[in-house]
C-alpha positions as CSV (number, residue, x, y, z in Angstrom):
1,X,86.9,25.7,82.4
2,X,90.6,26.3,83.0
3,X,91.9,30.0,84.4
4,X,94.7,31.3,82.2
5,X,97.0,34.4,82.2
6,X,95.2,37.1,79.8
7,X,97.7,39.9,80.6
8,X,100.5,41.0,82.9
9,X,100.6,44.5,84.6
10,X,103.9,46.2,84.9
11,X,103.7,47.0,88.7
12,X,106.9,44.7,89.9
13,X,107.2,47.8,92.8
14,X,104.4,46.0,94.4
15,X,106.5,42.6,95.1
16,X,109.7,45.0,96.3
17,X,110.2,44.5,100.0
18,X,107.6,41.5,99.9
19,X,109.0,38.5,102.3
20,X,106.5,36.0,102.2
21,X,103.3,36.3,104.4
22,X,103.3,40.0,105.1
23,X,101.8,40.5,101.7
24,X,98.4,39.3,102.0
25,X,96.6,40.9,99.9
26,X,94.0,40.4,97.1
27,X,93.3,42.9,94.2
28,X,90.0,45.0,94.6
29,X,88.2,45.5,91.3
30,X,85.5,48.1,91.3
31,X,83.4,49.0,88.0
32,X,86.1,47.4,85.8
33,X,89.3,48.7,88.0
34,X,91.7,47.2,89.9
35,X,93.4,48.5,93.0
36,X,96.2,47.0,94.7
37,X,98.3,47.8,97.2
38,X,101.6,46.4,98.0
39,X,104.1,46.5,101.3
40,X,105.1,50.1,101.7
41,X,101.6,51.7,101.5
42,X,101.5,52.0,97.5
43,X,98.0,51.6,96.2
44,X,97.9,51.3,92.6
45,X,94.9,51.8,90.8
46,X,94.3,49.7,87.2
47,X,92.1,50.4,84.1
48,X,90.9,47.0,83.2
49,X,88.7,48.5,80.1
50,X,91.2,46.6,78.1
51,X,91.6,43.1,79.8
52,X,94.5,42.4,76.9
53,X,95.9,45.4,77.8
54,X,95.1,46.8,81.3
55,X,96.7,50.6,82.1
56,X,98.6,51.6,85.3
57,X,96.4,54.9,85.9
58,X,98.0,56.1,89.4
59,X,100.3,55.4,92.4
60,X,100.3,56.8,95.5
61,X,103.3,57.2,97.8
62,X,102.7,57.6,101.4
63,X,106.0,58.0,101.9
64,X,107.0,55.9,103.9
65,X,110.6,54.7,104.9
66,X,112.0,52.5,102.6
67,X,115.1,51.6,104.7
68,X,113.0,50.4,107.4
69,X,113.8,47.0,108.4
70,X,111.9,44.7,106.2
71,X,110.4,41.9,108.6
72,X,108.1,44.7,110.1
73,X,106.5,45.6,107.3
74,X,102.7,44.1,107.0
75,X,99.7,44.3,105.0
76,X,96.2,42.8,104.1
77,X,95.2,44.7,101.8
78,X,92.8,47.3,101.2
79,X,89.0,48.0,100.9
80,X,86.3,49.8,99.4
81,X,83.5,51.8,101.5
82,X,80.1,51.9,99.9
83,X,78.6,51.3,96.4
């Protein structure tokens, strides 16, 4: 069995600001959504109900400072709590 591309999501915001390894992080899919976060605090949560055509449902902004020098900015991710 070969793993292929099924369908792109249009959240490029997530790769802004990313410099290599201070972006590791993995998607989190939870009862057919998909959460993702990406350097500046942004977690963006996916509908995957429609794998051919998944749905940006939110963002949040924690506001942080986007002028802030990029080689301090770090993340692994996020994660769920509970069932």
């Amino acid at each position: 069995m070969r793993c292929r591309v099924i369908s792109t999501i249009p959240i490029s915001r997530a790769l802004q600001g990313a410099n290599g390894p201070n972006l590791e992080n993995r998607p989190l899919v939870i009862d057919g959504k998909m959460y993702i976060n990406d350097v500046w605090g942004n977690i963006y949560g996916v509908d995957l109900a429609n794998p051919a055509n998944p749905r940006v449902m939110w963002i949040t902004d924690p506001a942080m400072d986007k002028e802030a020098p990029r080689g301090i900015l770090a993340t692994r991710g996020i994660a769920a709590y509970g069932n």
